[in-house]
C-alpha positions as CSV (number, residue, x, y, z in Angstrom):
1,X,13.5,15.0,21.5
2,X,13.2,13.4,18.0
3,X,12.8,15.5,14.8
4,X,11.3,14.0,12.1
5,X,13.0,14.9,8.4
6,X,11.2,17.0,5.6
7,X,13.9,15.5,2.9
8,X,11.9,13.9,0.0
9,X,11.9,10.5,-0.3
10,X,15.2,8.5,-1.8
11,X,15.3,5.5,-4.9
12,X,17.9,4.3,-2.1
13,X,15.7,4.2,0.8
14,X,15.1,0.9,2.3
15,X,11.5,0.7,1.0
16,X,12.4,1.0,-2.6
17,X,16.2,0.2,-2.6
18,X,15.3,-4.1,-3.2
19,X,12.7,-3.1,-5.6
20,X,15.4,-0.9,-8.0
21,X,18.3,-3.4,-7.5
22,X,15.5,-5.8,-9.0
23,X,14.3,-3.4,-12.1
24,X,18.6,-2.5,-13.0
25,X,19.4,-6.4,-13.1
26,X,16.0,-7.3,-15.8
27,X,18.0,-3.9,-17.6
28,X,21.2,-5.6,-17.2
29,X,20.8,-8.9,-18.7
30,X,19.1,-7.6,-21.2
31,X,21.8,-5.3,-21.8
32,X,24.6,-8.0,-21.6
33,X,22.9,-10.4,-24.3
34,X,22.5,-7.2,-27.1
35,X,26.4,-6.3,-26.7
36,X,27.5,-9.5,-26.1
37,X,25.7,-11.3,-29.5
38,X,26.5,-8.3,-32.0
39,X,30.2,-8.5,-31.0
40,X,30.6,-12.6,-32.0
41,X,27.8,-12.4,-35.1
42,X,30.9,-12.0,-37.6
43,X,32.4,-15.3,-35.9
44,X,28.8,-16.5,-36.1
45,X,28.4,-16.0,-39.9
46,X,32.1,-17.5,-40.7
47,X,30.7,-20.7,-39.4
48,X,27.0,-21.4,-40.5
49,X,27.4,-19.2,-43.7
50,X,24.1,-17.7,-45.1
51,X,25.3,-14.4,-45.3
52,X,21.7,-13.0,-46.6
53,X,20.3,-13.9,-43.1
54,X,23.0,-12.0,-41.4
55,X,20.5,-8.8,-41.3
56,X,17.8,-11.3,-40.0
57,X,19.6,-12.1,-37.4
58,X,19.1,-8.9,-35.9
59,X,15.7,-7.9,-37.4
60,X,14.3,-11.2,-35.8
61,X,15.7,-9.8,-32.5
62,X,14.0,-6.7,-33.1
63,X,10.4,-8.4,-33.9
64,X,10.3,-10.5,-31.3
65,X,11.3,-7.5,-29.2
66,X,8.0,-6.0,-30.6
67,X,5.9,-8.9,-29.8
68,X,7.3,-9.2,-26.3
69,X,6.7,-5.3,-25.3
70,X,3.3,-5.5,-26.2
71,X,2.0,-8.6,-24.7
72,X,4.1,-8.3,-21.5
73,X,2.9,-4.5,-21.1
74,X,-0.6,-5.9,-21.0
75,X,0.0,-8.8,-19.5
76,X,1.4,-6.7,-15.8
77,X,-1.5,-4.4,-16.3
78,X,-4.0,-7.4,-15.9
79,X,-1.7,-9.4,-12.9
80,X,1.2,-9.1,-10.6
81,X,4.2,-8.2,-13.1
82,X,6.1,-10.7,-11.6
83,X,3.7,-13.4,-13.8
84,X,5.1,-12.6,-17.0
85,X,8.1,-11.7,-16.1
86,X,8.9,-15.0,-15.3
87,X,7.2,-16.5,-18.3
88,X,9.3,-13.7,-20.4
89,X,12.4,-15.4,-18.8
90,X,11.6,-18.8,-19.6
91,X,11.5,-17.8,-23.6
92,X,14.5,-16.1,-23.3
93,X,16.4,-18.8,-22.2
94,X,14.6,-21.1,-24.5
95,X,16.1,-19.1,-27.2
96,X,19.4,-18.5,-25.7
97,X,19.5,-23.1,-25.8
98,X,18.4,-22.7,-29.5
99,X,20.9,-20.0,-30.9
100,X,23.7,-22.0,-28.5
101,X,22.6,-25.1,-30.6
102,X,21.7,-23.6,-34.0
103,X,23.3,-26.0,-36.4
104,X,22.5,-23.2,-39.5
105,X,21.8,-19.6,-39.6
106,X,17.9,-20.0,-40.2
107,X,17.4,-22.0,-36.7
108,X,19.9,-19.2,-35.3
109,X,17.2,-16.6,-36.5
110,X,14.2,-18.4,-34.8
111,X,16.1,-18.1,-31.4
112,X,16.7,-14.6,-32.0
113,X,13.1,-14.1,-32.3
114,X,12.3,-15.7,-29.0
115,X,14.9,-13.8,-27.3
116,X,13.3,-10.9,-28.5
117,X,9.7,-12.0,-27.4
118,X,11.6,-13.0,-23.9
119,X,13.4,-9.6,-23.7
120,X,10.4,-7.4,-24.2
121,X,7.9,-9.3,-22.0
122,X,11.0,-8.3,-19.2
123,X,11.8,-4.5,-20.7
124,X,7.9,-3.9,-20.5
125,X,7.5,-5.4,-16.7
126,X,10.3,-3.1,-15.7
127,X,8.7,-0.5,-16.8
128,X,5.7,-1.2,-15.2
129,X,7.8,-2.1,-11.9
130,X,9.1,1.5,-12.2
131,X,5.3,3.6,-12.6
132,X,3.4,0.4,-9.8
133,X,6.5,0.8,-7.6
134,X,7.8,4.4,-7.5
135,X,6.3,7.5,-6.4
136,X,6.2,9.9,-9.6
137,X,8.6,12.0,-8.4
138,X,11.1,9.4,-8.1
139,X,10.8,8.2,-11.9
140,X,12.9,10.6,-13.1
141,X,15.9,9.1,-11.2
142,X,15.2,5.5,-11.3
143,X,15.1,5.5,-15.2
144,X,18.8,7.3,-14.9
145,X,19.8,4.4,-13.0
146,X,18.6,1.9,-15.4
147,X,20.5,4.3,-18.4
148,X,23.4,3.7,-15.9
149,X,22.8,-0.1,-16.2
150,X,23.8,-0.6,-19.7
151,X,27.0,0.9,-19.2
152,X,28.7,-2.2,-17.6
153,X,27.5,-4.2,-19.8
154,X,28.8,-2.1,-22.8
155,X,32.0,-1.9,-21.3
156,X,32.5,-5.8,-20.7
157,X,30.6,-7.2,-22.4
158,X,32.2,-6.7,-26.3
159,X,35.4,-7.8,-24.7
160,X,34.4,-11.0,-23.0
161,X,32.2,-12.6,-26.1
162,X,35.0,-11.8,-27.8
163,X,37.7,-13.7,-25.4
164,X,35.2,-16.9,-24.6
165,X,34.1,-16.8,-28.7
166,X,38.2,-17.4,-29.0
167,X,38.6,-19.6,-26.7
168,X,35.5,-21.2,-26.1
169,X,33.6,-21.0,-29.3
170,X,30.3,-18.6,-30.3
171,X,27.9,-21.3,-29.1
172,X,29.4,-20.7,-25.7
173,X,28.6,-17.1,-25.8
174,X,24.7,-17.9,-25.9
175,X,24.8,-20.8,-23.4
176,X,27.3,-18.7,-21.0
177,X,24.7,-16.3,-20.7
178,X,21.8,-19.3,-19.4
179,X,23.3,-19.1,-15.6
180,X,23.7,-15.0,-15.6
181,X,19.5,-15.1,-16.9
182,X,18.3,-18.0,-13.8
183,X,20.4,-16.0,-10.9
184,X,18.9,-12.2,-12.3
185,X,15.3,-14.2,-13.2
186,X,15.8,-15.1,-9.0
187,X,17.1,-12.0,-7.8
188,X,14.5,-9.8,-10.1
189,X,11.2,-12.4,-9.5
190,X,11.8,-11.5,-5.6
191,X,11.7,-8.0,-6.5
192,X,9.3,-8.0,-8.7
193,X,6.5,-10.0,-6.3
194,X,6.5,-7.2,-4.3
195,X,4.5,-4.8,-7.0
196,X,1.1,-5.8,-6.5
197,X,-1.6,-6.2,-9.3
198,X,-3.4,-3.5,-10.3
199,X,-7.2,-2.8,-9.4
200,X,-9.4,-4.5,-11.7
201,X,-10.8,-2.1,-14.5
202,X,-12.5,-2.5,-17.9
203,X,-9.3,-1.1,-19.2
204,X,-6.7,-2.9,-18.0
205,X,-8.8,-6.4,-18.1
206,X,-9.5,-6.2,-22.1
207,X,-7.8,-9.2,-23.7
208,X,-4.1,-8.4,-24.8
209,X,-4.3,-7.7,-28.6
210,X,-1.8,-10.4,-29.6
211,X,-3.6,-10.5,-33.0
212,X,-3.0,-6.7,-33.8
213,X,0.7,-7.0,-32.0
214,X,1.5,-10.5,-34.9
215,X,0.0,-8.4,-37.6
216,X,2.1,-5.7,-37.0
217,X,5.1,-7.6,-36.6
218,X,4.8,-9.1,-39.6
219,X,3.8,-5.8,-41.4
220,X,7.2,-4.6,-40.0
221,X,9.1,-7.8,-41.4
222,X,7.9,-7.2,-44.7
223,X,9.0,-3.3,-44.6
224,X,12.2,-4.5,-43.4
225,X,12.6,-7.1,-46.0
226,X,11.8,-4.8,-48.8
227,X,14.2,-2.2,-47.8
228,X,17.2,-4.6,-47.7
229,X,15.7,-6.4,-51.4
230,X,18.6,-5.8,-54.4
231,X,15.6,-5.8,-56.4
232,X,14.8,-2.0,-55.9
233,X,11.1,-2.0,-57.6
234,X,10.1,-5.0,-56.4
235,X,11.5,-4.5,-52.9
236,X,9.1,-0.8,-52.9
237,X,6.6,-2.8,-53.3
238,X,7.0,-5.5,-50.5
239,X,7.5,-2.6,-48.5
240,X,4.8,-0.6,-49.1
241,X,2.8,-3.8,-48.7
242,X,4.2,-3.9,-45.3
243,X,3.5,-0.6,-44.3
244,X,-0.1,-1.2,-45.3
245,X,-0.3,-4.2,-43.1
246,X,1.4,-2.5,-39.9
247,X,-0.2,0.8,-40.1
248,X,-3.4,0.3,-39.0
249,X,-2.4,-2.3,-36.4
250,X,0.1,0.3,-34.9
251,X,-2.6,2.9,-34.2
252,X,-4.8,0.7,-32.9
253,X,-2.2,-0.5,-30.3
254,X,-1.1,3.6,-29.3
255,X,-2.6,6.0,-27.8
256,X,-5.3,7.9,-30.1
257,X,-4.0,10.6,-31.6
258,X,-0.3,9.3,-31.5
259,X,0.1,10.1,-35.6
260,X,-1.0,13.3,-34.7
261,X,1.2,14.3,-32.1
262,X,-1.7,14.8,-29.9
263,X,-0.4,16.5,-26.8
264,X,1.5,14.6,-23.6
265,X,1.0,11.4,-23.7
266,X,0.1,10.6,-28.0
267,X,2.7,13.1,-28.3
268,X,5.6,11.3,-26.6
269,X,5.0,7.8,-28.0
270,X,5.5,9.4,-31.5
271,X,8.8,11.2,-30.6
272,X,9.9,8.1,-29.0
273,X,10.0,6.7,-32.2
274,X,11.6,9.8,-34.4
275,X,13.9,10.0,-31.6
276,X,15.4,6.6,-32.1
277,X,15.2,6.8,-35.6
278,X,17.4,9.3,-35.5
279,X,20.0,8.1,-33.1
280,X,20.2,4.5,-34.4
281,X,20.2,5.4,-37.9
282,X,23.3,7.2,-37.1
283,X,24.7,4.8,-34.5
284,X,24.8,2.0,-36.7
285,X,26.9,3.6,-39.8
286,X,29.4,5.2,-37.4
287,X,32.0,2.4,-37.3
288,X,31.7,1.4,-40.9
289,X,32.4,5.0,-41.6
290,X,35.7,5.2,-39.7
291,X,37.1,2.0,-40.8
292,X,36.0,2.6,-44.7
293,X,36.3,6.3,-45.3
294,X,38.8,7.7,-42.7
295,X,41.1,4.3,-42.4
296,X,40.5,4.1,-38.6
297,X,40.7,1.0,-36.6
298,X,37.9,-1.1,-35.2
299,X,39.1,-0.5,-32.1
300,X,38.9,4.0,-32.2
301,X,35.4,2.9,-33.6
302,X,34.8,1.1,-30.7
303,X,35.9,4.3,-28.3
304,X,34.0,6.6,-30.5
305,X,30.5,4.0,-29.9
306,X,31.4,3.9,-26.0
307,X,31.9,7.9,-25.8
308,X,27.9,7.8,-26.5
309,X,27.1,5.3,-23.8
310,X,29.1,7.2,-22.0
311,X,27.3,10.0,-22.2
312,X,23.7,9.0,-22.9
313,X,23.9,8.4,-19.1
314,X,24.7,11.4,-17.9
315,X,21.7,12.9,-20.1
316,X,19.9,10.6,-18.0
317,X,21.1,12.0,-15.0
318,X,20.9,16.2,-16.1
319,X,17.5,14.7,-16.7
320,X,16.9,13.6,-13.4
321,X,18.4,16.8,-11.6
322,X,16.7,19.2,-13.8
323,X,13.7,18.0,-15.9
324,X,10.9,18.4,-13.5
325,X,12.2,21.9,-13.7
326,X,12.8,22.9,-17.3
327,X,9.7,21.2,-18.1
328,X,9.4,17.7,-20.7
329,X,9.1,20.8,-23.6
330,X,12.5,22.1,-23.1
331,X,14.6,18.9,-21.9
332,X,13.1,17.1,-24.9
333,X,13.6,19.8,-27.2
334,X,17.3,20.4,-26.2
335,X,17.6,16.2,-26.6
336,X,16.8,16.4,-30.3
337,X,19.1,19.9,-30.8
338,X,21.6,18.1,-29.3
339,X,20.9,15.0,-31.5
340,X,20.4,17.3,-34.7
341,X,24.0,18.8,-33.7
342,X,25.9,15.5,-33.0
343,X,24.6,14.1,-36.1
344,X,25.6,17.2,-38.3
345,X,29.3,16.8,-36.7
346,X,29.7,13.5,-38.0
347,X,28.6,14.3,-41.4
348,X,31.0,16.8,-41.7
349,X,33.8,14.9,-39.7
350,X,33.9,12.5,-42.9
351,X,35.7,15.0,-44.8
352,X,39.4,13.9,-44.4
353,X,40.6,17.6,-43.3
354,X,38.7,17.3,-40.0
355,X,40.5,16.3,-37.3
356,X,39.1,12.3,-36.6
357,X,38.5,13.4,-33.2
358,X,35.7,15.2,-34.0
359,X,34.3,11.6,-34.3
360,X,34.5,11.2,-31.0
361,X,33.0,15.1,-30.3
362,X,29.5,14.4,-32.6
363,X,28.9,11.3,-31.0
364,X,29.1,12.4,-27.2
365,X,26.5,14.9,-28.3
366,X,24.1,12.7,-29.9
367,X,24.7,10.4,-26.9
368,X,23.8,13.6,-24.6
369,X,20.6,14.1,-26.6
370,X,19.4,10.6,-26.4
371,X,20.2,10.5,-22.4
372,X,17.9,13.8,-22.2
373,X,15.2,13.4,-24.1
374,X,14.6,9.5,-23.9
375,X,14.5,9.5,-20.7
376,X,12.5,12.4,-19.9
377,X,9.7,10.7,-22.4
378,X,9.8,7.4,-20.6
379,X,9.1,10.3,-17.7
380,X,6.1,12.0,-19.3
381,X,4.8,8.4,-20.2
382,X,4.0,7.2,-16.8
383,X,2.9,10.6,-15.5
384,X,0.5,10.3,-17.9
385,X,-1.0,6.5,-17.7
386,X,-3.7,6.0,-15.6
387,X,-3.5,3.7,-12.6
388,X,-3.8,0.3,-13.9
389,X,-2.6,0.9,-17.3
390,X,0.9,1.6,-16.9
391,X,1.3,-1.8,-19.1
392,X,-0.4,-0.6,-21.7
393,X,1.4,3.2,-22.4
394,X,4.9,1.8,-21.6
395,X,4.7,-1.1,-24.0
396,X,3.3,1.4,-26.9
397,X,6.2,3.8,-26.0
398,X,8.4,0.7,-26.2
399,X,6.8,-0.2,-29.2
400,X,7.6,3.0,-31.1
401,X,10.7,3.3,-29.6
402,X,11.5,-0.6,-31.5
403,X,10.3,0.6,-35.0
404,X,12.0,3.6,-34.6
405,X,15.4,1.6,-34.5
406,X,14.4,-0.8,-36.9
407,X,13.3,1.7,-39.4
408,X,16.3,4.0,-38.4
409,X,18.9,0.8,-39.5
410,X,16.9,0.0,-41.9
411,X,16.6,2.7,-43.8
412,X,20.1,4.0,-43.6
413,X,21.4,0.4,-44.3
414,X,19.3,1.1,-48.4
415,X,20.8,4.6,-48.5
416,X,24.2,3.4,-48.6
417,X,23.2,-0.1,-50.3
418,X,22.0,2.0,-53.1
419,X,24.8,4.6,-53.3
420,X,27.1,1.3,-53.3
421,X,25.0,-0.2,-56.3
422,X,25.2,3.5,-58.6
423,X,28.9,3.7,-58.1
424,X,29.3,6.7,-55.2
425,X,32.3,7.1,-53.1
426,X,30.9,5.6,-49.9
427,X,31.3,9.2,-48.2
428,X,28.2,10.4,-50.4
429,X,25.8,8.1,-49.0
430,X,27.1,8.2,-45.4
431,X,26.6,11.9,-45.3
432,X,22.9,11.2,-46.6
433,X,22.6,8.7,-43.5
434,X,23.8,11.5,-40.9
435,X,22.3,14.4,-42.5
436,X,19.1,12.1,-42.4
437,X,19.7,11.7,-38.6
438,X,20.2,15.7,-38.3
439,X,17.0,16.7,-40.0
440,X,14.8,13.8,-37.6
441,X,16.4,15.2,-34.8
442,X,15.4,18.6,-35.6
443,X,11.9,17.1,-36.1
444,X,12.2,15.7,-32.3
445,X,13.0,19.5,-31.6
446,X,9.4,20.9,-33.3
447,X,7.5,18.1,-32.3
448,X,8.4,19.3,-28.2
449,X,6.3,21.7,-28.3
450,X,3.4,18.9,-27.8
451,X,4.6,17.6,-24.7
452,X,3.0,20.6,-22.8
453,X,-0.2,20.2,-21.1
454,X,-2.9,21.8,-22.8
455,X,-4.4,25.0,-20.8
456,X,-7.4,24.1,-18.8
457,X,-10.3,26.4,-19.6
458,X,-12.3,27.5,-16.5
């Protein structure tokens, strides 16, 4: 006599096991390229000089990234993802063969911006992979799996640029990674085809708003640019310039109401970006605060950026055991706590009477806050889409998620540019940055409250 099993359904089961081995490796190449090209940039610089594009290297990255999210999101919510997943590939590698053959730093930049584009296109299809693919219920775990997937990768992958940039040379580092991109590009395109395109709606077959998506790319450029200008007064204005320019395209290209912190869905594609702002605003000063103002090594900077990683995963994974029950309010809301907690440690842990340690401490639980509450929004974002426009709400979560970083560095990176310029100790200004990160996260924290579905009135 056979008995047939009440336990829920499994990411591992053989239905959806080929599918997530697919969605971790688009993560994990992703993953790979953003460790491995931020460990050899300083090697990068030493060569082709133009130190004022060193920034740009990065930002580009970041734009593109923009660009990519956006048009791939739409893109899967108007075909099978596997289309421009494909397509998002074949940039990527073009600008992997670019920034392998850059012969100066301004060519270098251009193939950090189609790596970007290439990445996004790929970071929005898995997404859509995961809400097409995966019953509801199983979201929750399959986005702690792909938290899991950058671990690897920011374990070994430092290391390895490092070795093959010293052995090899930096070029090596880009083209190396062209053979890892066409076996994951094979392995995830078989995966991928299986997700079918969506049903045809109005929605889902408007034209992808590439105009609005350029536009507010290049509104974000000029915020960027202006933040990092010596030229305070002038550099306030190109940024305000820029904000003028991206504004309007970025609420046109979010949900309505997302300004607002309208509830659920609005609500979590704002946080998204607060959240990250936060984190990364942080996350960016902490090893030029250990090697500057408490005399540490690269290296403890290093263990201090991996005890994050570290636990940003297993955020992921309380998030997946108990999020469905706490609720998206209260796992989010502890996230930015946690963040708002971290942040304040690290602040205080620059005072050379605190044990250096406590480096280590305030960034596991800013790490812990990320895993909970980005994860859990990613969550609420798909709940919330509508069949056929998964696309469409993952890419403007992405989106804000992308600004939030950029504007995180960004503006922490003028903070302590202009406390270096007035004559500070470089202490005063990299408390402003983490006390900065503190008060956003405690803004994550208020801002919760709007992930709760509003009451339905009989």
């Amino acid at each position: 006599m056979s008995t047939v099993s009440d336990a829920p359904p499994s990411i591992w089961d053989p239905q959806y096991r080929f599918l997530l081995v697919g969605v971790v490796c688009l993560v994990t190449v992703v993953a790979f390229e953003a460790m491995a090209i931020s460990t050899v940039m300083p090697i990068v610089e030493e060569d082709l000089g133009d130190l004022w594009l060193y920034g740009w290297v990065f930002s580009a990255f970041y734009l593109g990234t923009l660009i990519g999210v956006v048009t791939g999101g739409h893109s899967a919510d108007r075909s099978k993802p596997v289309l421009p997943m494909m397509l998002g590939f074949a940039v990527f590698v073009v600008g992997l063969v670019i920034g392998g053959f850059a012969p100066t730093m301004a060519v270098l930049v251009f193939g950090r911006l189609l790596q970007g584009v290439g990445a996004g296109v790929v970071s929005a299809v898995s997404y859509v992979c995961v809400g097409r693919g995966f019953p509801a219920a199983m979201h929750p775990a399959v986005f702690a799996v792909m938290s899991t997937a950058w671990v690897v990768p920011s374990l070994v992958s430092p290391l390895t640029a490092s070795l093959i940039a010293s052995r090899f040379g930096w070029r090596w580092v880009f083209l190396g990674l062209i053979p890892i991109t066409l076996v994951v590009a094979v392995i995830g395109g078989r995966a991928v085809s299986t997700v079918s395109a969506p049903a045809k709606t109005a929605q889902n077959q408007a034209s992808t708003p590439i105009g609005r998506v350029v536009v507010l790319a290049a509104g974000s450029a000029l915020l960027l640019g202006g933040l990092g200008m010596d030229m305070v007064w002038i550099g306030l204005i190109i940024a305000s310039a820029g904000v003028l320019l991206a504004l309007p395209a970025f609420i046109r290209l979010t949900p309505p109401g997302t300004l607002a912190a309208r509830p659920r869905l609005p609500a979590a594609v704002l946080i998204r970006g607060v959240l990250t702002f936060s984190f990364f605003g942080a996350d960016t000063f902490i090893s030029l605060s250990l090697t500057s103002v408490r005399g540490e090594s690269t290296i403890y900077a290093g263990v201090v950026l991996i005890a994050s990683t570290a636990t940003w995963t297993a955020g992921s994974w309380l998030q997946a055991h108990y999020g469905r029950r706490l609720g998206a309010t209260r796992m989010v809301g502890l996230g930015g706590l946690a963040q708002a907690i971290g942040a304040l440690v690290l602040a205080f842990a620059l005072w050379s009477v605190i044990p250096v340690w406590f480096w280590i401490l305030g960034s596991a639980v800013m790490g812990l806050g990320m895993g909970m509450a980005y994860t859990m929004l990613s969550v609420v974002t798909l709940d919330e889409a509508s069949v056929g426009s998964e696309g469409a709400a993952s890419s403007a979560l992405q989106m804000s998620d992308i600004l939030g970083v950029a504007l995180g560095a960004g503006l922490a990176g003028v903070m302590v540019s202009v406390g270096d310029r007035m004559g500070y100790n470089p202490w005063v200004a990299l408390a402003g940055v983490f006390v900065l990160a503190a008060a956003t996260g405690m803004v994550v924290l208020a801002l919760s409250s709007r992930l709760t579905r509003p009451a339905v009135t009989p």
